[in-house]
N, CA and C of each residue as an Amber inpcrd file, in Angstrom:
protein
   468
 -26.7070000  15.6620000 -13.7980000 -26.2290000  15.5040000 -12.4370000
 -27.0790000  14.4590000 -11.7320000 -26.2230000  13.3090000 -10.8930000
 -27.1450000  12.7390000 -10.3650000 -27.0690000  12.9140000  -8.7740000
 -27.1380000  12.1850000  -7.9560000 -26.9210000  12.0570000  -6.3940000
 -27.0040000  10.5420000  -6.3620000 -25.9940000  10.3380000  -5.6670000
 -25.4960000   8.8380000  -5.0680000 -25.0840000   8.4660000  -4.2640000
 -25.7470000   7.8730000  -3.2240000 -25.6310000   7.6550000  -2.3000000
 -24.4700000   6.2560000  -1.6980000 -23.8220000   6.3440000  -0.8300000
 -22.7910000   4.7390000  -0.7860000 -22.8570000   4.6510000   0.9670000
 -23.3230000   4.0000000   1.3510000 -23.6050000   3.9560000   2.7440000
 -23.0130000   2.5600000   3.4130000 -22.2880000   2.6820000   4.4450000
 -22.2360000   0.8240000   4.9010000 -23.0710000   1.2120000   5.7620000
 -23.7380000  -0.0730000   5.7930000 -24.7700000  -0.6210000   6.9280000
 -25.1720000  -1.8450000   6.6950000 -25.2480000  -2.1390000   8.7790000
 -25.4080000  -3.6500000   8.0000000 -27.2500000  -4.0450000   7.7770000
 -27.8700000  -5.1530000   8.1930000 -28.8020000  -5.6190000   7.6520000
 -30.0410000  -4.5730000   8.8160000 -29.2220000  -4.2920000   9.5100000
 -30.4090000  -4.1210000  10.7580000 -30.2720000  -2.8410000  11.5020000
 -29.4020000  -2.1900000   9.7850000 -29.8700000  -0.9520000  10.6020000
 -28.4850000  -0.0910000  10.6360000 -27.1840000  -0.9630000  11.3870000
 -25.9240000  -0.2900000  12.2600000 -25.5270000   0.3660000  11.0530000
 -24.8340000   1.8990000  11.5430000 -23.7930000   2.5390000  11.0070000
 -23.0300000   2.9680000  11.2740000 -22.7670000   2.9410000  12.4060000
 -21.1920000   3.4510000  13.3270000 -20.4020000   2.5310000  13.6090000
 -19.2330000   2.8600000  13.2240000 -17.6910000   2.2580000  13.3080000
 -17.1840000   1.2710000  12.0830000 -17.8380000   1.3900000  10.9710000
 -17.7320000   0.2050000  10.4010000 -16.5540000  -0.1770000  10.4050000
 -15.2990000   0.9250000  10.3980000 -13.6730000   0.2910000   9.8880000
 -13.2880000   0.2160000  11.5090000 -13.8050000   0.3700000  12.7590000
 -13.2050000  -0.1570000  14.0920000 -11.9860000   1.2440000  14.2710000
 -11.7550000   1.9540000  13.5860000 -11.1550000   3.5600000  14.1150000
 -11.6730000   3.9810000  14.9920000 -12.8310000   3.8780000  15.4910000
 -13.4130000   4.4610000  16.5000000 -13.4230000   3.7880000  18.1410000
 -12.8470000   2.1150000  18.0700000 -12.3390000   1.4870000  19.0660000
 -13.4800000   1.2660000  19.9180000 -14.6370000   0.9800000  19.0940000
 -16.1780000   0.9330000  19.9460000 -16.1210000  -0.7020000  20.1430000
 -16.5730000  -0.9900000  20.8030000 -16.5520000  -2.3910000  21.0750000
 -17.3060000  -3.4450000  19.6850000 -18.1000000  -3.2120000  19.3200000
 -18.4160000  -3.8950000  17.7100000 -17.6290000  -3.1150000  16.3900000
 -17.0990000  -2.3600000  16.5030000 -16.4400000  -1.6520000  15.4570000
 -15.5960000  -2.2890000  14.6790000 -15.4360000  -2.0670000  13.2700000
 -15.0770000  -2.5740000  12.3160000 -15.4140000  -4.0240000  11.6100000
 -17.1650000  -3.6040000  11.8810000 -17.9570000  -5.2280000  11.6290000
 -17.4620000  -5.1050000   9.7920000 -17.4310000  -3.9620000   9.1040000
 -17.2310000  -3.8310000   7.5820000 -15.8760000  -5.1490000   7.4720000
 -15.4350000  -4.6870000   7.7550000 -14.2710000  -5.5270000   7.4370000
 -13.7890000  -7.2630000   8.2880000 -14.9290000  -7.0220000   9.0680000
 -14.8850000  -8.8750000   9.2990000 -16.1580000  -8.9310000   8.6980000
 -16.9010000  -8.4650000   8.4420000 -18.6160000  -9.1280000   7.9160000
 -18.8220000  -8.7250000   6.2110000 -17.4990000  -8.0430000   5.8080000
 -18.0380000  -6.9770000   4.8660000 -17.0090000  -7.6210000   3.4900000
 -16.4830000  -8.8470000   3.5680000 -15.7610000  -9.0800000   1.9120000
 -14.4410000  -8.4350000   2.0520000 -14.0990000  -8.0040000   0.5770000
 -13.1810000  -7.6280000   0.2550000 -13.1040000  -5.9960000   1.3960000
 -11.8600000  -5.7700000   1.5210000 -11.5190000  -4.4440000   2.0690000
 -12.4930000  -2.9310000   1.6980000 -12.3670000  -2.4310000   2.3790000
 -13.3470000  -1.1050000   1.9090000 -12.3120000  -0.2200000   1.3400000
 -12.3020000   0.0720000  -0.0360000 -11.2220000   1.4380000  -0.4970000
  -9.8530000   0.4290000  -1.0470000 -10.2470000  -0.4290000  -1.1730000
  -9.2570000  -1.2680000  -2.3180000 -10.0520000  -1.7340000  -4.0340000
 -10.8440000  -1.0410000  -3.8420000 -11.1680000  -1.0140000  -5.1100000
 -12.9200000   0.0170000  -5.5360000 -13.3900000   0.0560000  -6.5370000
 -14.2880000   0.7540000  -6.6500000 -15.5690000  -0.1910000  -6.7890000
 -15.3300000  -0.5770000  -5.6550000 -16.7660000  -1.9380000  -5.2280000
 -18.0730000  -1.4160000  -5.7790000 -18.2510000  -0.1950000  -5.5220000
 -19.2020000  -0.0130000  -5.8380000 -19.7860000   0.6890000  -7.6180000
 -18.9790000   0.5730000  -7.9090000 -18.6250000   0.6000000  -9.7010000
 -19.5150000   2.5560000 -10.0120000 -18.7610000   3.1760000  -9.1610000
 -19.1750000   4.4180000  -9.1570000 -18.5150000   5.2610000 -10.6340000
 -17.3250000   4.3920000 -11.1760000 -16.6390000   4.7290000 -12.0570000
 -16.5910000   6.4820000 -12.5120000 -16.7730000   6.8600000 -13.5200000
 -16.4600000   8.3570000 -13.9600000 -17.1200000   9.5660000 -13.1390000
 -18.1880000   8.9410000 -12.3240000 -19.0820000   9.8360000 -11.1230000
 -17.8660000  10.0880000  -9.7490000 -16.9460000   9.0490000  -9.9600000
 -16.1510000   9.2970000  -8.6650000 -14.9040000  10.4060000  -9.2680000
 -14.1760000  10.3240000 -10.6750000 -13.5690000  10.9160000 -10.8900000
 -13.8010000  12.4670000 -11.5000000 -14.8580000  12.6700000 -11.5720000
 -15.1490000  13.9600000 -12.2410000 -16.4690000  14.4410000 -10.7650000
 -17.1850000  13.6600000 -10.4930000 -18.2070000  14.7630000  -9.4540000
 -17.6500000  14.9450000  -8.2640000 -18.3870000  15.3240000  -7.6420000
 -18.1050000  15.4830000  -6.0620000 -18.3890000  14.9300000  -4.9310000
 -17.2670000  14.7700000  -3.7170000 -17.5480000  14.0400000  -2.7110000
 -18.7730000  14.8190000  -1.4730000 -19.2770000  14.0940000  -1.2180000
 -19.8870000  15.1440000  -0.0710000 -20.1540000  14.0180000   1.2200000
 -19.3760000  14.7590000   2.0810000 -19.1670000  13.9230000   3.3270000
 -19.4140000  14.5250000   4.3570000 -20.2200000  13.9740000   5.7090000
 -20.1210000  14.6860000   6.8820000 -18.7100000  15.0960000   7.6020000
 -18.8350000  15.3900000   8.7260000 -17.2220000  15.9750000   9.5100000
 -17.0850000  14.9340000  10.0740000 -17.3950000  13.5800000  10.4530000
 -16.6500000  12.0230000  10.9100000 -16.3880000  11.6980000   9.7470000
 -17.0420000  11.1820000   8.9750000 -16.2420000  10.5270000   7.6850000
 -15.1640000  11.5470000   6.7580000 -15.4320000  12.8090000   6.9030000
 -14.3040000  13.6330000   6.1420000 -12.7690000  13.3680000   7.6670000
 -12.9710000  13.5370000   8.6870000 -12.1920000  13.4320000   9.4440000
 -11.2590000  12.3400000   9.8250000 -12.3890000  11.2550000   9.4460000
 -11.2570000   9.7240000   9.0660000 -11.0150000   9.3770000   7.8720000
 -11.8490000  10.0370000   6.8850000 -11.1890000   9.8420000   5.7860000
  -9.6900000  10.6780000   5.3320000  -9.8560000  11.7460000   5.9180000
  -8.4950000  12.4090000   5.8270000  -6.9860000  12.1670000   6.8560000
  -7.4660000  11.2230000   7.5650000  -6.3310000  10.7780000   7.9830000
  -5.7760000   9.3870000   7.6020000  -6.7860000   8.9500000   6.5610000
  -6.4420000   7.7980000   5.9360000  -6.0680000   7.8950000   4.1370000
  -7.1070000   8.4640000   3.6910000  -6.3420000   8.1360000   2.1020000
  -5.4410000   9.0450000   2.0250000  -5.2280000  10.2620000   2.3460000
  -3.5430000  11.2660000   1.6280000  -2.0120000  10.3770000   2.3910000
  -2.1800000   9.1060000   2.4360000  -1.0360000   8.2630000   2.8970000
  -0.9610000   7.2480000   2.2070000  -2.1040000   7.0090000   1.3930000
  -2.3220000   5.6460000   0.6470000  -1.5750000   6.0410000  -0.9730000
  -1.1520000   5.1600000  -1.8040000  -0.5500000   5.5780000  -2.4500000
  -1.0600000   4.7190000  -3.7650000  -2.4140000   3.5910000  -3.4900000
  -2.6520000   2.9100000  -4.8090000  -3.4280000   3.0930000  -5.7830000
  -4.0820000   2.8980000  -6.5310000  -4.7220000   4.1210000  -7.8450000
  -6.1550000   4.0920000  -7.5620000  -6.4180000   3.5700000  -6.6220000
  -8.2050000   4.0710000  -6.0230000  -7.8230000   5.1290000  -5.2480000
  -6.7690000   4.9440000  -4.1760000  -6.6680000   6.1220000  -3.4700000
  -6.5220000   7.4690000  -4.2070000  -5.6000000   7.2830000  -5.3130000
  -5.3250000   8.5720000  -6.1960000  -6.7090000   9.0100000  -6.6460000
  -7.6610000   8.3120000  -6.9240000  -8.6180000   8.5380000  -7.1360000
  -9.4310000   9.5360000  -5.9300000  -9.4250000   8.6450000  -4.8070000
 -10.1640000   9.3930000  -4.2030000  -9.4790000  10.9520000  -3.5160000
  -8.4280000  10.9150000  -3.6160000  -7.8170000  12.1640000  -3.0290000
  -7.7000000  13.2350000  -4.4850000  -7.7680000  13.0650000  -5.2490000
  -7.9930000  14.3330000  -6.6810000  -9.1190000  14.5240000  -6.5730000
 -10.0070000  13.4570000  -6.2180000 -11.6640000  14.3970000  -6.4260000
 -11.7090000  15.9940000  -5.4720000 -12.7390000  16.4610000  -5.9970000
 -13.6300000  17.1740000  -5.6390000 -14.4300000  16.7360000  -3.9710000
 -14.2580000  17.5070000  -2.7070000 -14.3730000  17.1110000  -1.5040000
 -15.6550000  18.4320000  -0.8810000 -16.7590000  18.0400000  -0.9160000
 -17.5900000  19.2600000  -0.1340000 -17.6740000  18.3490000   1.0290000
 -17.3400000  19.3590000   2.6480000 -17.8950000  18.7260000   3.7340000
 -18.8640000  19.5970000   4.3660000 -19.5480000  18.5470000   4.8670000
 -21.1790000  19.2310000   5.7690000 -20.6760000  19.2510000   7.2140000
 -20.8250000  20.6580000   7.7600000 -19.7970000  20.5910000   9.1850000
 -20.1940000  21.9070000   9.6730000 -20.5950000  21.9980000  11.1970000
 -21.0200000  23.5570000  11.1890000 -19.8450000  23.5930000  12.0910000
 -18.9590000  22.6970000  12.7810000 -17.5210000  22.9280000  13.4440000
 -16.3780000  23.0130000  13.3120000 -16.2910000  22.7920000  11.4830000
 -15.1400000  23.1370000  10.9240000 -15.1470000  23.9890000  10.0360000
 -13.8700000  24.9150000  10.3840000 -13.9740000  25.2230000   9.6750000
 -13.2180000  25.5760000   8.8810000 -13.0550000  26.3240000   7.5610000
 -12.4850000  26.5650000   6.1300000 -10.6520000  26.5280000   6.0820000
  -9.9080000  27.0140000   6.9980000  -8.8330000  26.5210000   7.6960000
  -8.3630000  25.3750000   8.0060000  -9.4680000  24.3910000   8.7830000
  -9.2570000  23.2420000   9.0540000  -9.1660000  22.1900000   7.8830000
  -9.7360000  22.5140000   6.9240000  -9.7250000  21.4170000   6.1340000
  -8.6810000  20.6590000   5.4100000  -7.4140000  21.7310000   5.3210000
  -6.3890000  21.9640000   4.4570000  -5.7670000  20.0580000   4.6280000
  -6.1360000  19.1740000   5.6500000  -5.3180000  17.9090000   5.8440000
  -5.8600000  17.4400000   4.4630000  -6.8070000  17.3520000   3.7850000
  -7.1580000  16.5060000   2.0480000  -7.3880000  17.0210000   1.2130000
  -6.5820000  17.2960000   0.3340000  -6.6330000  17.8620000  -0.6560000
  -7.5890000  18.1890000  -1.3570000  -8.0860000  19.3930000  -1.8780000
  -9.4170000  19.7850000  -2.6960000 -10.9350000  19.6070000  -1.8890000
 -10.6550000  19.7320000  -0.5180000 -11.9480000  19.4020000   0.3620000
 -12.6290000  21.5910000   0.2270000 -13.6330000  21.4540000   0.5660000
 -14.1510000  22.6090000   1.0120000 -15.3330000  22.2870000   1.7610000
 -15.6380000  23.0290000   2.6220000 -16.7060000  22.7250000   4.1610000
 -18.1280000  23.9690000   3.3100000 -18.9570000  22.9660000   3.4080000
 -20.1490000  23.3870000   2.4560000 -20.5420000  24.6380000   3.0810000
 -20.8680000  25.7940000   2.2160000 -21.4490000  27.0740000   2.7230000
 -22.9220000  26.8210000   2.6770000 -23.5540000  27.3300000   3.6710000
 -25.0670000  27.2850000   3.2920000 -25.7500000  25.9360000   3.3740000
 -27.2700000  25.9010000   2.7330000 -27.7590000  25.3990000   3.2590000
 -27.5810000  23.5600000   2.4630000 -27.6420000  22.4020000   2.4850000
 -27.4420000  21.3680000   2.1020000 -27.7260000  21.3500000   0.7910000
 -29.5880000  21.3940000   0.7810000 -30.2950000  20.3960000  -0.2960000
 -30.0730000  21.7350000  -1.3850000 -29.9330000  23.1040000  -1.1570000
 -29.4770000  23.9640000  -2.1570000 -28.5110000  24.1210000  -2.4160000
 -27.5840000  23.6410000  -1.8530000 -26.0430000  23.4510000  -2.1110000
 -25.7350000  22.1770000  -3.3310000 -26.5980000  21.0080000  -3.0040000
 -27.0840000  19.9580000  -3.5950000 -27.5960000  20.0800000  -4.9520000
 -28.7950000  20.6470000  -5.3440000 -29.4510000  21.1250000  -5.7610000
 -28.7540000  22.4380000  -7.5360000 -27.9320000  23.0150000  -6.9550000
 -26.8160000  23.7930000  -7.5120000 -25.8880000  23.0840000  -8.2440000
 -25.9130000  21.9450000  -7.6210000 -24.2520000  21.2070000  -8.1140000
 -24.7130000  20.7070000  -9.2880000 -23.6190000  20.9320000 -10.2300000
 -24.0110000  20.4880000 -11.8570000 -23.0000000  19.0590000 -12.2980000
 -22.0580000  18.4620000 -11.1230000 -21.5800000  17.5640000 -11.3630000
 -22.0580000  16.7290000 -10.3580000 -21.7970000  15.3970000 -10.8700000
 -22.4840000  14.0990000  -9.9560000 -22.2090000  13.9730000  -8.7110000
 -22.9790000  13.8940000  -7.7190000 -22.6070000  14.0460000  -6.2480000
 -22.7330000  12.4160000  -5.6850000 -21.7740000  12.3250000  -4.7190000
 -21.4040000  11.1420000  -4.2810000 -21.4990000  11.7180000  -2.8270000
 -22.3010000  10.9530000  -2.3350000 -22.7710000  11.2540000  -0.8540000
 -22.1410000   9.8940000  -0.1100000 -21.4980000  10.0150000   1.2700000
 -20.5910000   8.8770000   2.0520000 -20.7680000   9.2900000   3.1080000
 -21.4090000   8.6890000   4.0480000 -21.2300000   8.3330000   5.2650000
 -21.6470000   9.6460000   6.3590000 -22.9530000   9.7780000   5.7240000
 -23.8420000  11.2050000   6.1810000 -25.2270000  10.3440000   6.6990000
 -25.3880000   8.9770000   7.2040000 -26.2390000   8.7460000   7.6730000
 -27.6770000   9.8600000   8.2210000 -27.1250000  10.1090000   9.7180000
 -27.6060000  11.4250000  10.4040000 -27.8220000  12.3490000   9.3400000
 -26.9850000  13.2100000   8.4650000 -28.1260000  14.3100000   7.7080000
 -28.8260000  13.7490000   6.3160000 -28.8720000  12.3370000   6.0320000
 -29.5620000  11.9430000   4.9010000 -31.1510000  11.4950000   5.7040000
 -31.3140000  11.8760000   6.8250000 -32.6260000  11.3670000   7.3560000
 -33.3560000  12.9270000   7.3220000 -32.6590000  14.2430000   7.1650000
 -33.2450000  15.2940000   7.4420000 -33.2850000  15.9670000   6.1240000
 -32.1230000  15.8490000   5.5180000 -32.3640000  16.0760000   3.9000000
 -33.3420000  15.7170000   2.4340000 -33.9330000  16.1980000   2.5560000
 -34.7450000  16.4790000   1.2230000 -34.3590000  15.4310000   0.0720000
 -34.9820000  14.0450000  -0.0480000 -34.9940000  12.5520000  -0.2470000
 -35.0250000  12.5160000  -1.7900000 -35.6180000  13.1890000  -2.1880000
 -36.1860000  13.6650000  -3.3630000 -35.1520000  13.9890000  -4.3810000
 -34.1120000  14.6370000  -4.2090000 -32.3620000  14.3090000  -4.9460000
 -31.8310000  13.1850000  -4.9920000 -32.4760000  12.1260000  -4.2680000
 -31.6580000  10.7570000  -4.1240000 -31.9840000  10.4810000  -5.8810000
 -31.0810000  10.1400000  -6.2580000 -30.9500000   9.2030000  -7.9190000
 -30.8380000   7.8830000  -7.5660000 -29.9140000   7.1900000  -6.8370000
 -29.0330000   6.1510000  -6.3990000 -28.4190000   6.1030000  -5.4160000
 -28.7690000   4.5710000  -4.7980000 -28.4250000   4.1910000  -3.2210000
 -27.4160000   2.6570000  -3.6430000 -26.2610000   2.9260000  -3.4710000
 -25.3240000   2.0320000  -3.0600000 -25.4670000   1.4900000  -1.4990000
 -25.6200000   0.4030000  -0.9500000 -25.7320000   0.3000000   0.4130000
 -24.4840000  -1.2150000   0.4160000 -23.4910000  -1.1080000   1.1630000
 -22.3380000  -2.0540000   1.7500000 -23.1810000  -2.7920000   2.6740000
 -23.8360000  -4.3560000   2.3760000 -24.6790000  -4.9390000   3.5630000
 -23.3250000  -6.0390000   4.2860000 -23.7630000  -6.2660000   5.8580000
 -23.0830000  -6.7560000   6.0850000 -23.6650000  -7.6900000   7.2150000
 -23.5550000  -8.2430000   7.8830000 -24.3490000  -9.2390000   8.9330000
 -24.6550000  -8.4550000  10.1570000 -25.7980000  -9.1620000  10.4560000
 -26.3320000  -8.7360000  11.6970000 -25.7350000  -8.2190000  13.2010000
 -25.3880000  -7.0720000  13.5070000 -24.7430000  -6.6720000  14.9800000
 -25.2640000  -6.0150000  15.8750000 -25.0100000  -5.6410000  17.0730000
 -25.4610000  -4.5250000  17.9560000 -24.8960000  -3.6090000  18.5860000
 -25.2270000  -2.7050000  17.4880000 -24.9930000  -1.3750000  17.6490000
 -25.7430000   0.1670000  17.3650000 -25.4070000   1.5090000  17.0180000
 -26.0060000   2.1230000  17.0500000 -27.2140000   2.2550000  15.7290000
 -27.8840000   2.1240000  15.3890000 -28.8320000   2.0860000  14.2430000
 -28.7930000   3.2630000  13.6180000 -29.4580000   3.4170000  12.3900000
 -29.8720000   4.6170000  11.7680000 -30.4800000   4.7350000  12.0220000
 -31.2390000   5.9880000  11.3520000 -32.6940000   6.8020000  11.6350000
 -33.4550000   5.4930000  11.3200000 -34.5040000   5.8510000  11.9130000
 -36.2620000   5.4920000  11.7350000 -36.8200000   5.9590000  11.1280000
């Protein structure tokens, strides 16, 4: 089992809004600063870790991610909607999740939840709890760089 991390951010730090869903005034620097499209292909060559382990996403990125790939219909998307979906969320809950297929809202505590998992974990867009989580599971850091903006930063 490994842990893998895939984060956009750009050079200086920003991690909010990268796809501009959020209608923030710098939002969606990923996709003018960021190359090819995000989720048109497996950029980040996560290959058999994406189809057999598990996703683990906070409740913003599970929340836009689920209103975006179960509509997409091209064979990354198929990809990403058969995986395996744990979300980190103390406001959703087990009911709510039902919009993406195969999601479940993590019981308990993270890094033992983490820790437990015997298939490869793919961590997305958990900025905020990868600064409080137990570093030491990290295997691999994918990071999406993109040019310099101003906006909200990550942790310190």
């Amino acid at each position: 089992m490994s842990v893998i991390v895939v984060e956009l951010i750009t050079l200086d730090g920003i991690v909010s809004d990268p796809d501009g869903s959020q209608g923030t005034p710098l939002g969606g620097w990923m996709f003018r600063y960021g190359g090819k499209a995000v989720g048109t292909e497996d950029r980040f060559r996560l290959g058999p870790a994406l189809d057999e382990g598990v996703l683990l996403l906070g409740r913003v990125t599970w929340q836009l991610f689920a209103r975006i790939w179960p509509g997409r219909q091209d064979p990354y998307a198929a990809r990403m909607n058969a995986g395996a979906k744990l979300v980190v969320s103390r406001s959703l809950a087990h009911a709510d999740i039902s919009a993406w297929a195969n999601s479940k809202v993590l019981d308990g505590d993270l890094v033992d939840a983490v820790g437990r998992e015997r298939r490869d974990v793919l961590v997305l867009g958990m900025a905020d709890r990868l600064r409080t989580a137990d570093l030491e599971l990290l295997d691999v850091a994918h990071v999406g760089p993109a040019l310099l903006t101003r906006y909200r930063r990550a942790a310190r």
